[in-house]
C-alpha positions as CSV (number, residue, x, y, z in Angstrom):
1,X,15.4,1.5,25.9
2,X,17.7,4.4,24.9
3,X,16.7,8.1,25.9
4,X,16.8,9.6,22.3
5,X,13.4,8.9,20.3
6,X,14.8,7.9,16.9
7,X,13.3,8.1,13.4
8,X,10.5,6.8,12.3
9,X,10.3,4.8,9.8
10,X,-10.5,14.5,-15.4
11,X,-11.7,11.8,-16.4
12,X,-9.0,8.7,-16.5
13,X,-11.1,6.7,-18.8
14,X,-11.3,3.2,-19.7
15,X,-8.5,3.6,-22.2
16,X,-6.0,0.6,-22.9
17,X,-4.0,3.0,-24.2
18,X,-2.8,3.6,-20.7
19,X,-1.6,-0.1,-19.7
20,X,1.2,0.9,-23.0
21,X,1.3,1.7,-26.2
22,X,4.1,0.4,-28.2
23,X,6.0,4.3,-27.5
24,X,4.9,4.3,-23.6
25,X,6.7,0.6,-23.2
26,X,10.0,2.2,-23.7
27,X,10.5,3.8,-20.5
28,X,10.2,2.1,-17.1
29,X,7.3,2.0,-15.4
30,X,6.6,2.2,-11.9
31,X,7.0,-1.7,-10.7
32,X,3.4,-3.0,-11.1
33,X,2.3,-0.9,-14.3
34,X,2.0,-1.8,-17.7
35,X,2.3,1.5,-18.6
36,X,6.1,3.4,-18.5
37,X,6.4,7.0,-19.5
38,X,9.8,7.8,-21.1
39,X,12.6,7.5,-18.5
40,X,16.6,7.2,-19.4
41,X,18.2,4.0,-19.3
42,X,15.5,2.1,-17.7
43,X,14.0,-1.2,-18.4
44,X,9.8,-1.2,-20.2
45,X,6.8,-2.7,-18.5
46,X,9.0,-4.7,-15.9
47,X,6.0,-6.1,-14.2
48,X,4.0,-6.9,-16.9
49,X,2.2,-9.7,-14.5
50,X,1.4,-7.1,-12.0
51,X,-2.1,-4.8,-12.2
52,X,-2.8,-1.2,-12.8
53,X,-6.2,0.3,-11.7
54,X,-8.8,2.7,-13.5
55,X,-7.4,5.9,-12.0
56,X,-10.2,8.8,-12.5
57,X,-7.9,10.8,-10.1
58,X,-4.0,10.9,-8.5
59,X,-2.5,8.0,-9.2
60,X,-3.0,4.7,-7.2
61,X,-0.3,2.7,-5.5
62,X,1.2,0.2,-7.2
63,X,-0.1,-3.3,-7.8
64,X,1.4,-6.7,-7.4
65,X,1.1,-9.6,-9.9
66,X,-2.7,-10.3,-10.4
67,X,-5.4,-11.5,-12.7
68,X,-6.8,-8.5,-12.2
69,X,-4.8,-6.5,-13.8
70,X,-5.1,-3.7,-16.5
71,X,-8.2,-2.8,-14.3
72,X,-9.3,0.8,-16.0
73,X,-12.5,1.1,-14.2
74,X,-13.0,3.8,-11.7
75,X,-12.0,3.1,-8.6
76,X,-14.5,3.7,-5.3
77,X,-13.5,7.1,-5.0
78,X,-13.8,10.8,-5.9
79,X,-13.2,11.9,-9.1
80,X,-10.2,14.3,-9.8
81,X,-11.0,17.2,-9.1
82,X,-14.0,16.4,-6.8
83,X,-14.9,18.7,-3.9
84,X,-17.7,18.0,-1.5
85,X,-20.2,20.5,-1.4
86,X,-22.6,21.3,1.5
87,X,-26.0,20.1,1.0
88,X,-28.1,22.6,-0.4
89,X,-30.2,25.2,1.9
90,X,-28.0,23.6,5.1
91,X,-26.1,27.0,6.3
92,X,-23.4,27.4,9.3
93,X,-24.3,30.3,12.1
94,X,-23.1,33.0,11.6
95,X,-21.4,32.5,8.4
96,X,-20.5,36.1,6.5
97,X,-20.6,34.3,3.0
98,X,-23.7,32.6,2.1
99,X,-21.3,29.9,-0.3
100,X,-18.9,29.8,2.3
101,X,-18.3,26.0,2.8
102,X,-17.7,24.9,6.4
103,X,-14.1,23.4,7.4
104,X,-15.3,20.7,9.8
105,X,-17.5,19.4,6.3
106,X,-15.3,19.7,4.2
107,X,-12.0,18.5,6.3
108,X,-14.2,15.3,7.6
109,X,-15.4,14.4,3.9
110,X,-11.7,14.6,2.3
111,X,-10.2,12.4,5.0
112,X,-12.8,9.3,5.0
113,X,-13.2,9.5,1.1
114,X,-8.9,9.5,1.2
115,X,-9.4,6.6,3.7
116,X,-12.0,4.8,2.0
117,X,-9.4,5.0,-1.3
118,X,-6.5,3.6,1.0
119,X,-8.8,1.1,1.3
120,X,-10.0,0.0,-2.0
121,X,-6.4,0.4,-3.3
122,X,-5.0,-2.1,-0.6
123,X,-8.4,-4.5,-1.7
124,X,-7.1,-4.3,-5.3
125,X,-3.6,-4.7,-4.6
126,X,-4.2,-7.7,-2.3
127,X,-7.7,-9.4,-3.6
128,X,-6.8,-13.5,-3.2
129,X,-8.0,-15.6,-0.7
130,X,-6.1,-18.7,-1.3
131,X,-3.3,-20.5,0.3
132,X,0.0,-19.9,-1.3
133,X,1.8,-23.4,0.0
134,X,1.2,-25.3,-2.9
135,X,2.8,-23.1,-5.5
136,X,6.3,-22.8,-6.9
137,X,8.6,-24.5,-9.5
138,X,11.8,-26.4,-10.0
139,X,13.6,-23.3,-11.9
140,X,13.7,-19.8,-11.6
141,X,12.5,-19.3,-15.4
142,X,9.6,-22.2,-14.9
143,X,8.1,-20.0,-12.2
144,X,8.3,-16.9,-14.1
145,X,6.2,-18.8,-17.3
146,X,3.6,-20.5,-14.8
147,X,2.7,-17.0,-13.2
148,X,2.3,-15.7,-16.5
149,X,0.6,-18.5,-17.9
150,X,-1.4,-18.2,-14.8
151,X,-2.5,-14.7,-15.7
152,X,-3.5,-15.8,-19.6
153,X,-5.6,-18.9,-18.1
154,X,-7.6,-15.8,-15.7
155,X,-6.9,-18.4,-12.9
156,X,-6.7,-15.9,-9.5
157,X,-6.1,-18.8,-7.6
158,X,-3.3,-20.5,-10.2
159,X,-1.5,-16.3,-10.0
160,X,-2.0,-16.3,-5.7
161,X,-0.1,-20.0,-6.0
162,X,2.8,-19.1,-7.9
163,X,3.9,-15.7,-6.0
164,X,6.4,-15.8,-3.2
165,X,4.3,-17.6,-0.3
166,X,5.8,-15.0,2.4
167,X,4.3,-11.7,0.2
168,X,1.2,-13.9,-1.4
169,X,0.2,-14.5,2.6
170,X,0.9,-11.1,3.4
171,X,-1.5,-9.7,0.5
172,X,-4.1,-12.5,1.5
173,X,-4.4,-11.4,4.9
174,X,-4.7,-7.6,3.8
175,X,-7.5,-8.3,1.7
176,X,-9.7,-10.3,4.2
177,X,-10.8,-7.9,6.7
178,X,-10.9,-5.2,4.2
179,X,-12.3,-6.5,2.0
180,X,-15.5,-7.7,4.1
181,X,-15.5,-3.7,5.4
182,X,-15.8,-2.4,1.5
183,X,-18.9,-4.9,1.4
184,X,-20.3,-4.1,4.3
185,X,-19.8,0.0,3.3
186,X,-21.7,-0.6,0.3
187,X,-18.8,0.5,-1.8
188,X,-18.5,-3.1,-3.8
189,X,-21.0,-5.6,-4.0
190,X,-21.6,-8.4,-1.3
191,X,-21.4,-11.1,-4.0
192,X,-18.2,-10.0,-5.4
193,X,-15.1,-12.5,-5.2
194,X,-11.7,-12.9,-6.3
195,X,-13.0,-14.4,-9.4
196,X,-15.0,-11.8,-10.8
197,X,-13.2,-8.6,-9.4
198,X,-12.2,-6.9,-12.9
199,X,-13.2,-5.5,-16.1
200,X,-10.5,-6.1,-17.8
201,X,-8.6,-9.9,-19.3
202,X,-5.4,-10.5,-19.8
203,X,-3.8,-13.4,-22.4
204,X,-0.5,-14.1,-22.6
205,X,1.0,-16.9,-25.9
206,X,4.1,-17.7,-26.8
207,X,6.1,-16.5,-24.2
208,X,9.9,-16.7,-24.5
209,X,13.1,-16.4,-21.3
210,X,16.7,-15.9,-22.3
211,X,18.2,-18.5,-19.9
212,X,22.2,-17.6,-21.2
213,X,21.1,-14.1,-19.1
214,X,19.8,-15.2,-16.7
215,X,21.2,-13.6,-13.2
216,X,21.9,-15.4,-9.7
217,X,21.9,-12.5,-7.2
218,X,22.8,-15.0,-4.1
219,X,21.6,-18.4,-3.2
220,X,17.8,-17.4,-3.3
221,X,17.9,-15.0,-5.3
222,X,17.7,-15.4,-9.4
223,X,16.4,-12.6,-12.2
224,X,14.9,-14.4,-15.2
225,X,14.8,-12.5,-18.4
226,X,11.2,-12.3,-21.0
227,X,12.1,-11.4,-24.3
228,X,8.9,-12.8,-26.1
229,X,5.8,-13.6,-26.2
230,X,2.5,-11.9,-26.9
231,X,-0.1,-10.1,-24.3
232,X,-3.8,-9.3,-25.3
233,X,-5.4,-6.8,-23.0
234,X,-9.6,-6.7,-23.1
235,X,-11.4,-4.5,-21.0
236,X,-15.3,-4.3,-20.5
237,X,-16.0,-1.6,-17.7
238,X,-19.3,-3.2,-17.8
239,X,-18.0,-6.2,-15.5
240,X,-17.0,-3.7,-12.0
241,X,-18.6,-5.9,-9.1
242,X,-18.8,-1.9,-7.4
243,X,-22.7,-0.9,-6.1
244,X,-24.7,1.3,-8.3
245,X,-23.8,4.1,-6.1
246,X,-20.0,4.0,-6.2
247,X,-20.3,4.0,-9.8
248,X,-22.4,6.9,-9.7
249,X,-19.1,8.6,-9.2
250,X,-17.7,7.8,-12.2
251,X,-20.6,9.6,-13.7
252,X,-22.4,9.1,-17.2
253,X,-18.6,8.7,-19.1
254,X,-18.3,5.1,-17.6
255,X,-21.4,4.6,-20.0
256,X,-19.7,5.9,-22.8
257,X,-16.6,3.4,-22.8
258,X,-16.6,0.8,-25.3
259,X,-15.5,-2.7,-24.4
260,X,-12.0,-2.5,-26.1
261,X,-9.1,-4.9,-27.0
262,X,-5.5,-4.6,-28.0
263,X,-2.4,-6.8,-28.5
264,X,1.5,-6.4,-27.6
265,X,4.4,-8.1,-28.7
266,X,6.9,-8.6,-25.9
267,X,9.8,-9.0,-28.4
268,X,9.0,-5.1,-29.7
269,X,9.1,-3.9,-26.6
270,X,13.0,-5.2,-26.0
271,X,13.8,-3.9,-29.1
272,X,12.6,-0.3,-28.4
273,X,14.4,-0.9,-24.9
274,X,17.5,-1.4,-26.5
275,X,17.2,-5.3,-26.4
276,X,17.4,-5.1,-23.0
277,X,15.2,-8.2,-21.7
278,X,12.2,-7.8,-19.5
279,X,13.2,-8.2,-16.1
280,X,11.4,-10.8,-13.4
281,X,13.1,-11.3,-9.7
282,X,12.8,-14.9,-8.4
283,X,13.1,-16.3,-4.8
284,X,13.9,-19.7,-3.3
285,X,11.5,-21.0,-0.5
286,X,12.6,-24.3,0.1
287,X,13.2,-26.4,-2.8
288,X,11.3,-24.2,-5.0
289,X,11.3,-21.1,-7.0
290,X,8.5,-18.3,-6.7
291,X,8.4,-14.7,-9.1
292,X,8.7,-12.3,-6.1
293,X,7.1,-8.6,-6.6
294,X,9.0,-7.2,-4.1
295,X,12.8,-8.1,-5.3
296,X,11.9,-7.7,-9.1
297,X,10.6,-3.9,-7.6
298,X,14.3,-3.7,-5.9
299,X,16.2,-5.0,-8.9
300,X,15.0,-2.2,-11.2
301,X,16.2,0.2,-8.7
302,X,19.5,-1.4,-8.6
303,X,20.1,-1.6,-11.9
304,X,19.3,2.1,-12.3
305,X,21.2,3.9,-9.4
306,X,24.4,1.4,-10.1
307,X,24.6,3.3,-13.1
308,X,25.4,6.7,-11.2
309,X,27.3,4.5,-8.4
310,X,29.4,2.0,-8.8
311,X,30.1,1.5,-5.1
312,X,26.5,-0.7,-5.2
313,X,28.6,-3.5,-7.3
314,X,30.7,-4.3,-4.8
315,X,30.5,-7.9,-3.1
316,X,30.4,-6.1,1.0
317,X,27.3,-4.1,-0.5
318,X,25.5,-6.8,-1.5
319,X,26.2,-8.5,1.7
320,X,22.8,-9.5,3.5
321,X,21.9,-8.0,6.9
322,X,21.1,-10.3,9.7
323,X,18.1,-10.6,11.6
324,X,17.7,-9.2,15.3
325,X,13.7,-9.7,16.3
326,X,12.3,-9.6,20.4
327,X,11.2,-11.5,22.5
328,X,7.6,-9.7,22.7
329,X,5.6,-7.2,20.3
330,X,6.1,-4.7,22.9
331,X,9.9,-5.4,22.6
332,X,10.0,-5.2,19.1
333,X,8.3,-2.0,18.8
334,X,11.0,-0.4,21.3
335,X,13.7,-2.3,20.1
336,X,13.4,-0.3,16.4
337,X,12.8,2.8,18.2
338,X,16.2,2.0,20.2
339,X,17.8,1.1,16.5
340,X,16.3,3.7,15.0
341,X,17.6,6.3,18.1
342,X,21.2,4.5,17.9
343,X,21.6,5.2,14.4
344,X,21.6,2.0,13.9
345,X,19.7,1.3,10.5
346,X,20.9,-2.2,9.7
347,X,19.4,-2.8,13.3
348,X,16.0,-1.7,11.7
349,X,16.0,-3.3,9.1
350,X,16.9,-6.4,11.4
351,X,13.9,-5.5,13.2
352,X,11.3,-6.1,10.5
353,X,10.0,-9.4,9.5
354,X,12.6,-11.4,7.8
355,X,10.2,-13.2,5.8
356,X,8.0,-10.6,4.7
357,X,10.5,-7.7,4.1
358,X,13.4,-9.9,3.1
359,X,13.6,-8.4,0.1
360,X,15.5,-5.6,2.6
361,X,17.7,-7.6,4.0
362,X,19.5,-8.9,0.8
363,X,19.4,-5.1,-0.8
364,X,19.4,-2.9,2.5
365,X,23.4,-2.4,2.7
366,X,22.6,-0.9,-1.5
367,X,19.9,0.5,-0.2
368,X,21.8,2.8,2.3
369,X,25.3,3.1,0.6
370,X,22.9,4.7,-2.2
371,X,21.1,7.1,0.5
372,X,24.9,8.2,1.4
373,X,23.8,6.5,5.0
374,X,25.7,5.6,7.6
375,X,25.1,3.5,10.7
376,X,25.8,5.6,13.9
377,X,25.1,8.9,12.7
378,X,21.9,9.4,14.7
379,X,20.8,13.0,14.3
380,X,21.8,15.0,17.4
381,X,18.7,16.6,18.3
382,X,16.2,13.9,18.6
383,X,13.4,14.5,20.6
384,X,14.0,11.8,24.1
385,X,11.2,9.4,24.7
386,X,10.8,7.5,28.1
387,X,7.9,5.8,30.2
388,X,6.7,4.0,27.3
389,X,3.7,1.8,27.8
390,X,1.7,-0.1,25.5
391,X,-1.2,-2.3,24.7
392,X,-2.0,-5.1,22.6
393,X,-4.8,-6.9,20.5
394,X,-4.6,-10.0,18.0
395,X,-5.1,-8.8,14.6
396,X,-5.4,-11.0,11.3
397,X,-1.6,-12.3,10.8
398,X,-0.4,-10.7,14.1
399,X,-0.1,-8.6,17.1
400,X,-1.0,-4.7,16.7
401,X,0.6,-2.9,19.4
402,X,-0.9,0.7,20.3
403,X,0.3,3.3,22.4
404,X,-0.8,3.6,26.3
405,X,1.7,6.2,27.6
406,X,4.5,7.7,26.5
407,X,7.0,11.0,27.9
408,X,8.8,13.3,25.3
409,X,11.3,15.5,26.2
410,X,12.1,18.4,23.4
411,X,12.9,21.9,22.9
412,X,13.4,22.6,26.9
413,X,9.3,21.0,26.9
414,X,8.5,17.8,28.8
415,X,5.2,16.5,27.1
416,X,3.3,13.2,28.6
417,X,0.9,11.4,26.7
418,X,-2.1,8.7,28.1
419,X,-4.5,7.3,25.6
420,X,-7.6,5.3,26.8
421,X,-8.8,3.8,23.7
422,X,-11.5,2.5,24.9
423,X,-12.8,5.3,26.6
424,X,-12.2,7.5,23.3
425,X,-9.8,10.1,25.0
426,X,-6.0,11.3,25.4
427,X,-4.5,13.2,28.1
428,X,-1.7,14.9,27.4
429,X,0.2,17.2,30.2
430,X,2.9,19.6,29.1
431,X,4.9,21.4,31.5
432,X,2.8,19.9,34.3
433,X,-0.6,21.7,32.4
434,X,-2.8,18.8,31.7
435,X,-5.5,18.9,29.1
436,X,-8.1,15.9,28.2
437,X,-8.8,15.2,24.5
438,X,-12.2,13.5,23.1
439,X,-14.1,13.4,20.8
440,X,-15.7,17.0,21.4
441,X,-13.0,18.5,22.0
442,X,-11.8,17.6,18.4
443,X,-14.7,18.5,17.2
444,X,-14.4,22.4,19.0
445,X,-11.0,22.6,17.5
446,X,-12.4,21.9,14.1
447,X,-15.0,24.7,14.2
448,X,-12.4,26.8,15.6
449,X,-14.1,26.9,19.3
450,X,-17.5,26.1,18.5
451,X,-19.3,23.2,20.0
452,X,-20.0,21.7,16.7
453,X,-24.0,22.6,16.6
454,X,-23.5,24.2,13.5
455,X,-22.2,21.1,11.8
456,X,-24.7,18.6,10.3
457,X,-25.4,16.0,13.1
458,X,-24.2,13.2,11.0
459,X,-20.5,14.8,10.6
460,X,-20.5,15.7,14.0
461,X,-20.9,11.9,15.1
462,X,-18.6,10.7,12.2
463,X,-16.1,13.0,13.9
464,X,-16.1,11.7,17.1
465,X,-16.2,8.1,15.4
466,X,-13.0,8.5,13.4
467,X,-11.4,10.4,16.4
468,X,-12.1,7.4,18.6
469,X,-10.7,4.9,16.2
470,X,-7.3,7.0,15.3
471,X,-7.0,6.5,19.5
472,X,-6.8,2.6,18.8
473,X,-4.0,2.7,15.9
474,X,-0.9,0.5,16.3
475,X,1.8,-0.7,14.9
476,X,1.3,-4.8,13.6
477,X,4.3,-7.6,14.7
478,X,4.5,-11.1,13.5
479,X,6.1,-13.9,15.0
480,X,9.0,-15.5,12.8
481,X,11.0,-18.5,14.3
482,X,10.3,-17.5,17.7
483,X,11.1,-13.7,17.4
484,X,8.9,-11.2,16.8
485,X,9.3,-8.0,14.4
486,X,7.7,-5.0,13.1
487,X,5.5,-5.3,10.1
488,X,5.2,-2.1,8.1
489,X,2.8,-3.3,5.4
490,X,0.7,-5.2,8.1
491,X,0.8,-1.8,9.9
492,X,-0.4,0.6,7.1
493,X,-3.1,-2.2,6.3
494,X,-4.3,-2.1,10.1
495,X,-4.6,1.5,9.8
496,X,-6.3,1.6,6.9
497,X,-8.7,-0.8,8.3
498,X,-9.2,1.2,11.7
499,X,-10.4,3.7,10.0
500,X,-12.9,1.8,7.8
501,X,-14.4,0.3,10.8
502,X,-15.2,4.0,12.2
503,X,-17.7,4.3,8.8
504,X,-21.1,3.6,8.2
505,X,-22.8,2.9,5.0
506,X,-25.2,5.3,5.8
507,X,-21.8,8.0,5.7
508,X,-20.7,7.1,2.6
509,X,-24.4,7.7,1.4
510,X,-24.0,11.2,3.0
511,X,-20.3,11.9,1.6
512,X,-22.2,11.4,-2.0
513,X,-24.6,13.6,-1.3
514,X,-22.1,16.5,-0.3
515,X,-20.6,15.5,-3.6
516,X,-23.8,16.1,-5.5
517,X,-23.6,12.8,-6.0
């Protein structure tokens, strides 16, 4: 491995309204919305297939194409605005202001709510437990009306089926494992399943594809183009599978909504876009054709920044990147940071799962003209990295890989990091000065020297808990064709599932009682 350590890689309200009026359809929406506030020269509701959550606070990450979509109810979380508050009469020692609210409470409470969020978000995003192998169609514009179709028949399993198998499986093995930690939390109900996840129902008639416009990006690669059809959007908060005290959040407005329903004609939408079609990427897998969430997300991108440069049209740019891969997770995980330390950012791309994150490997040359990037021009003051160790554990889908040592040079400072996981400590030595790490120590740091007495016992242990877990976090490889590569959305899901597994139900009971709850 190279010396230089690289870069890393108010009330919302059940209100259709949201998913698009007939004005909010004219802009483009973030891929995965229905709804799309006014933005020059860019395409309406391009994901029309794809969900958009009840969002009672910042808005959620975007969601891929679901039954569930249009969701408006609130969301396992805090509503905006939210801030925990101590529990009433419980005071810290020596505290000049009798309000005063303690960090370590309030610091602890906004991380595992933020965490329990992640968590939920990734469940909506991701909720199908199906095999995707059966799916796909003969034509590009066949798959594109199936999926739809799908959607209109409420047929989670039909939706799963027709999206590209390599993101559907992705999304399915996401879901699993968090999904079975948000029932055993409490935060959704232990009967809930894919088929009953959402308030809301979606119905789609008539739908129409301009096949004269229809655009082959490469050999795999093929953008269909909607320009009729109806949707029907009805929404019934009423039908959340969350527990009675996550929707105790949401507070007495969630009884106030009225089930509500409203209609959209596709063909307006083009219109008020300029009678620009409604565009839907499609992949290849074999001998047939799958709607892909990922590429119709980098194809409205394209199409905007080629308007501001030009250079994207040409036939190097859109040139695919070839695949590197290791022969071990550990390698892969160095072998990006050597990419990464090199400069070389083709090479990382080349070191993520082809399958998976292909949608980078046939856009990643745009991607990086557009970014003014250039391969070889590392930064020259990276911080050098040496005596890397690491372990590993089988994950769902993969390998996680986790840091055992590691020895940064930087700034004239030589730093050296152990981690013992399963002890629940770090060691890190600076300058030949070591210092030990655990989960009291965190907990001094938080109440700035104390030894955490003052905190309530409960947030004391969920502390230490969470520290223990952050200790075990990793980064997730798959195996494709023999090599293995670096999953990113496998490794932000594993995260967010660490730190699930540091909760207790009896802390999210807690959390809602600092809330007032």
């Amino acid at each position: 491995m190279s010396d230089n350590y690289g870069p890393q890689q108010g009330q919302g309200g059940w209100q259709p309204e949201n998913p698009g009026t007939p004005q909010g359809f004219k802009g483009q929406p973030a891929p995965g919305n229905w709804q799309g506030q006014q933005q020059p020269n860019q395409q309406p509701y391009s994901q029309q297939p794809y969900s958009q959550p009840y969002q009672s606070g910042p808005e959620q990450p975007q969601q891929p194409y679901q039954q569930q979509a249009y969701q408006q109810g609130p969301p396992p979380g805090p509503q905006q605005g939210w801030q925990p508050q101590a529990p009433a009469g419980w005071q810290p020692q020596g505290a000049p202001q009798p309000k005063k609210k303690n960090l370590g409470v309030i610091v602890t409470a906004v991380v595992v709510v933020l965490a329990i969020a992640a968590g939920v978000t990734v469940w909506l995003v991701s909720k199908k437990d199906t095999n995707t192998a059966d799916g796909g169609q003969a034509s590009p514009q066949a798959a594109a009306s199936d999926m739809l179709l799908s959607l209109s028949n409420k047929d989670a399993v039909g939706v799963a089926q027709q999206l590209d198998p390599t993101e559907a499986q992705v999304f399915t093995d996401m879901s699993g494992d968090i999904l079975g930690e948000l029932k055993r939390l409490e935060i959704i109900k232990p009967d809930a399943s894919t088929d009953a996840l959402t308030g809301t129902a979606v119905t789609m008639k008539d739908l129409t594809f301009d096949a004269a416009k229809e655009e082959k990006v490469n050999d795999h690669v093929t953008i269909v183009k909607l320009t009729g059809g109806t949707v029907t959007i009805n929404s019934d908060a009423a039908n959340l599978p969350f527990t009675d005290k996550m929707k105790q959040i949401a507070g007495s407005e969630l009884d106030k909504v009225q089930p509500e329903s409203k209609t959209y004609n596709i063909a307006d939408v083009v219109k008020d876009n300029g009678g620009e079609p409604i565009r839907i990427a499609t992949v290849k897998r074999g001998d047939k054709w799958y709607p892909s969430l990922f590429y119709t997300m980098a194809d409205y991108w394209l199409q905007d920044a080629k308007k501001s440069n030009p250079a994207l049209n040409t036939k190097e740019a859109a040139q695919s990147i070839a695949a590197v891969g290791a022969g071990s997770p550990e390698e892969a995980v160095t072998g990006l940071l050597d990419k990464a330390t090199a400069g070389d950012y083709e090479g990382v791309i080349g070191m993520l799962p082809p399958d998976e994150m292909g949608v980078l490997y046939d856009y990643g040359h745009q991607m990086l003209l557009a970014g003014n990037v250039k391969s070889g021009q590392a930064p020259t003051d990276m911080p050098k990295i040496s005596n890397l160790s690491f372990s590993t554990s089988a994950v769902t889908g993969g390998t996680q890989v986790s840091l055992k040592t590691a020895t940064i040079e930087a700034d004239g400072k030589t730093v050296s990091i152990a981690v013992d996981a399963a002890a629940g400590k770090v060691t890190v030595e600076v300058d030949g000065q070591k210092q030990e790490f655990t989960g009291d120590n965190v907990l001094q740091a938080v109440m700035g020297g104390s030894t955490g007495s003052q905190l309530p016992p409960q947030i004391a242990d969920l502390i230490k808990r969470e520290f223990k877990q952050v200790l075990s976090l990793g980064v997730v490889t798959t195996e494709v064709d023999g090599k293995w590569y670096v999953s990113p959305l496998r490794s932000y899901s594993g995260a967010v599932l660490t730190l699930l597994k540091g909760l207790q139900p009896g802390d999210i009971d807690y959390l809602l009682q600092l809330a007032g709850k």
